[in-house]
DRENVEX-422454 format. One record per residue (C-alpha): x, y, z; residue number from 1; residue in three letters. Coordinates in nm, 4 decimals. Example, Ala and Ser with C-alpha at 12.3 -4.5 7.8 and 13.67 -1.06 7.14 Angstrom:
px;py;pz;num;residu
1.2300;-0.4500;0.7800;1;ALA;
1.3670;-0.1060;0.7140;2;SER;
# end
This chain:
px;py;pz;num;residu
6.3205;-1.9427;1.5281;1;UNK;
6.3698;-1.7967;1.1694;2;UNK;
6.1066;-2.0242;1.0455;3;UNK;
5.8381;-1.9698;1.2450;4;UNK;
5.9037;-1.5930;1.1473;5;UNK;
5.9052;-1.6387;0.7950;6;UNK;
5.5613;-1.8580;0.8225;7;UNK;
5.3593;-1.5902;1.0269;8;UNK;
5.4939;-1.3417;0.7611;9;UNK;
5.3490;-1.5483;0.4784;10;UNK;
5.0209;-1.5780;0.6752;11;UNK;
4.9956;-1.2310;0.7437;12;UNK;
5.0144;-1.1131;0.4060;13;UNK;
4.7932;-1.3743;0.2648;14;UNK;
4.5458;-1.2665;0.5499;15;UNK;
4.5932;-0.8746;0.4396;16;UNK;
4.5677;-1.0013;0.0481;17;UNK;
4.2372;-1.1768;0.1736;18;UNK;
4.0645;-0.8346;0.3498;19;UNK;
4.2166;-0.5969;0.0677;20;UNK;
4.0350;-0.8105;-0.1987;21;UNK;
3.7233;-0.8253;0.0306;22;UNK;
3.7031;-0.4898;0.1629;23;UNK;
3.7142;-0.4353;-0.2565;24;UNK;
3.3814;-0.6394;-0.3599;25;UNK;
3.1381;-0.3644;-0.2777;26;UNK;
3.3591;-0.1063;-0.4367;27;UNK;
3.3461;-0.3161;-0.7547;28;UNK;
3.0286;-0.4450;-0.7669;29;UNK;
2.8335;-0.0692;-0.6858;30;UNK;
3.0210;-0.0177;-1.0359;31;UNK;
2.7803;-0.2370;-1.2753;32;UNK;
2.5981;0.0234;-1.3929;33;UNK;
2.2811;-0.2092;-1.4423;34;UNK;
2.0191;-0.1220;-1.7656;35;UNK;
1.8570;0.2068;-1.8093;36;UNK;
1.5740;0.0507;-1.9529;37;UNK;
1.5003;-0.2231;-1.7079;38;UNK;
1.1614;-0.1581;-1.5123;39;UNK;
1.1597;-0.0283;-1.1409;40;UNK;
1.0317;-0.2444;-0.8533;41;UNK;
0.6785;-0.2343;-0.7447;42;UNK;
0.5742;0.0621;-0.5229;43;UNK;
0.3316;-0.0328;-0.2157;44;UNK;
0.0680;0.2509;-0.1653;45;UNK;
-0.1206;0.0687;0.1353;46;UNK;
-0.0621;0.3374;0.3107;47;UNK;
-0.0831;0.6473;0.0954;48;UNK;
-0.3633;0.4830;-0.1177;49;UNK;
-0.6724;0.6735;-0.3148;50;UNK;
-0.7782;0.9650;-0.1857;51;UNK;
-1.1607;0.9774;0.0435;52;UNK;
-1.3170;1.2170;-0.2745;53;UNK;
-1.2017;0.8973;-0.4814;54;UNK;
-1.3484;0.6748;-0.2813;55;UNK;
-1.6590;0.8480;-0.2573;56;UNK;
-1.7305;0.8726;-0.5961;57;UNK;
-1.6622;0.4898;-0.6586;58;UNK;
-1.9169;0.4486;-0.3937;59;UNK;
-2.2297;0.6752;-0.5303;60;UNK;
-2.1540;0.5904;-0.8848;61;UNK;
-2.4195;0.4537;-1.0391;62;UNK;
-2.6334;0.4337;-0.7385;63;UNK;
-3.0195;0.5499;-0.7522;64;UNK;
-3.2755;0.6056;-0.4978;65;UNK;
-3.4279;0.2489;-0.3627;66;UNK;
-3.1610;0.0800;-0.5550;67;UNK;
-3.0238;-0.2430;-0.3352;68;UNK;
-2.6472;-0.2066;-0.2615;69;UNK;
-2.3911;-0.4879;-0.1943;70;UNK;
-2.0863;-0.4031;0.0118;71;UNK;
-1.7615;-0.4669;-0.1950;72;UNK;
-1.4314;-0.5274;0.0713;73;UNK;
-1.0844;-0.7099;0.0508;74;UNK;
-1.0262;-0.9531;-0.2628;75;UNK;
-1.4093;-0.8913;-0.3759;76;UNK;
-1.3551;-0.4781;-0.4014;77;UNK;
-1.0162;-0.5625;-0.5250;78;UNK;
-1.1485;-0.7318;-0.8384;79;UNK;
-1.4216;-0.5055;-0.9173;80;UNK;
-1.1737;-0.2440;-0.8968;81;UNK;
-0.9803;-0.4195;-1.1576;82;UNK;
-1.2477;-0.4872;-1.3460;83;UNK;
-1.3553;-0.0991;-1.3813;84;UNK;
-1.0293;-0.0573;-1.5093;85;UNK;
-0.8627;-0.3621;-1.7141;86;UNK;
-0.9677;-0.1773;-2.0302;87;UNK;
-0.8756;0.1817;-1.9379;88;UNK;
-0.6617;0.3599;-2.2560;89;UNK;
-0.4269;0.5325;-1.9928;90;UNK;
-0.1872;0.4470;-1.7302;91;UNK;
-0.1372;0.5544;-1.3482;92;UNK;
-0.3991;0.5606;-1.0349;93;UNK;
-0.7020;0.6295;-1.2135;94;UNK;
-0.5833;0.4292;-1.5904;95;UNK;
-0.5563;0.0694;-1.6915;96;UNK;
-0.5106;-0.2196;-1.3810;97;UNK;
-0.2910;-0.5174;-1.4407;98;UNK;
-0.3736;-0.8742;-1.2432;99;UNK;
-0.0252;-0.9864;-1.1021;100;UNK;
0.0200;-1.3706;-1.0393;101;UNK;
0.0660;-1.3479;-0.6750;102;UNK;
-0.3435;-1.2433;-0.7253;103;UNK;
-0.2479;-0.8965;-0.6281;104;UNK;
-0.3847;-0.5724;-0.8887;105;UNK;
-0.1567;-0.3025;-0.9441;106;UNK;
-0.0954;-0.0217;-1.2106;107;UNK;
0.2201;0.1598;-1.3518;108;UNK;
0.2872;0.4567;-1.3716;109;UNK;
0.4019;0.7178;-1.6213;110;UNK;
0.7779;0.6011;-1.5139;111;UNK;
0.6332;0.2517;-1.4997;112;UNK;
0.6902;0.1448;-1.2213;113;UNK;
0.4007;-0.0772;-1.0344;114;UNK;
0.1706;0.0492;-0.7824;115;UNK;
-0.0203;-0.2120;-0.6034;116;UNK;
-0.3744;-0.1121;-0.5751;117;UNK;
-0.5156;-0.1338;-0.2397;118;UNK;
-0.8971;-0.1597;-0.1562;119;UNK;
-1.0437;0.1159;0.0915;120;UNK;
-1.0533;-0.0095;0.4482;121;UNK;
-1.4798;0.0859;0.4219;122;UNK;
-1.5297;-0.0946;0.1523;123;UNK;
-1.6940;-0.0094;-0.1750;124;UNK;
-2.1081;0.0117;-0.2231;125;UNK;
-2.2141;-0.1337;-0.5225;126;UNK;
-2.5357;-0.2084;-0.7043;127;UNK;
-2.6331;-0.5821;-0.6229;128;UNK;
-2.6997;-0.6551;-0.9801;129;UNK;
-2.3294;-0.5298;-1.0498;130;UNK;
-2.1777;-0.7560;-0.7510;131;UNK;
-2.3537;-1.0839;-0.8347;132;UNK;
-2.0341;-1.1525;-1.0241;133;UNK;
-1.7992;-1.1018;-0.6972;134;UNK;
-2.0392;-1.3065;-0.4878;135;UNK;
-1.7511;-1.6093;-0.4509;136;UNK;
-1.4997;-1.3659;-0.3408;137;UNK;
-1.3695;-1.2464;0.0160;138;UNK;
-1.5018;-0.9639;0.1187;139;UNK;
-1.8749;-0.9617;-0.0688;140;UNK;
-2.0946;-0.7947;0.1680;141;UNK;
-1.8654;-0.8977;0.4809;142;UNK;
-1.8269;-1.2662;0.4081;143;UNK;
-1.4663;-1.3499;0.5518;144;UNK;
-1.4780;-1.6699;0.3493;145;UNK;
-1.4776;-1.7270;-0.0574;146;UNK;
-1.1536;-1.7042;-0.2986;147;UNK;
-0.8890;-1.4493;-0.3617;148;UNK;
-0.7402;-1.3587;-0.6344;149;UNK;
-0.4619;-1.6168;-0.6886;150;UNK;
-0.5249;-1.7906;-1.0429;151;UNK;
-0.6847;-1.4804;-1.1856;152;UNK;
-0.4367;-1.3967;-1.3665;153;UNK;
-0.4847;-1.1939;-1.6982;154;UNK;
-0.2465;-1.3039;-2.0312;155;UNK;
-0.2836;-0.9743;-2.1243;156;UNK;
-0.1234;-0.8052;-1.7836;157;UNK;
0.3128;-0.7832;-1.8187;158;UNK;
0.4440;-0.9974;-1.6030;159;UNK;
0.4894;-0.8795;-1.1783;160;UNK;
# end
């Protein structure tokens, strides 16, 4: 009888040592501290996005009376987008783009953090001598077909 006492004693403080030691993991681990310098995750602005005035004056830029227009949606918009601005000297919505390897465009901002760059749900008019170049891509003038973005990437763009 004074056995089985002194074994369910030993089990129930190895149990307690057990939950005391696990009930301490996320006290220790919220303690890392982690580097100040290390870069924030991406930020998805699907939903908050460019504004319509931005959008508007992607569309009529560069556009003339009589001029043909080719409509620019999904990975085709995308790319143009990132084209207008791969070269840009500044950062954030309206600065330089970056091509991520997942085929995906973003750009950082002053924190740098990433901000994927979403094309407007409309679409984006374009001069058909300007879209030639996006002709193989989803989304030139409402062709569901073509490539995205995937293999695109830029050596130039930091890694995403």
């Amino acid at each position: 009888m004074n056995t089985i006492y002194k074994e369910r004693k030993i089990v129930s403080r190895l149990f307690a040592v057990l939950l005391s030691a696990l009930l301490m993991v996320p006290l220790l681990s919220s303690c890392g501290g982690g580097s100040k310098t290390a870069t924030p995750p991406p930020v998805d602005d699907t939903v908050v996005g460019r504004t319509v005035s931005d959008r508007q004056t992607e569309a009529k830029k560069g556009m003339g009376t009589g001029q043909k227009v080719a409509l620019l949606a999904g990975a085709a918009a995308l790319y143009y987008m990132y084209n207008q601005h791969k070269n840009a000297p500044q950062e954030g919505a309206q600065g330089k783009y970056y091509l991520s390897k997942n085929g995906r465009v973003y750009y950082r901002d002053a924190e740098h953090r990433a901000h994927w760059v979403t094309p407007p749900s409309e679409g984006i008019r374009v001069p058909e001598s300007q879209a030639q170049q996006y002709r193989q891509f989803q989304g030139y003038n409402g062709n569901t077909s073509g490539r995205d973005l995937t293999g695109l990437t830029s050596s130039a763009a930091p890694a995403l």
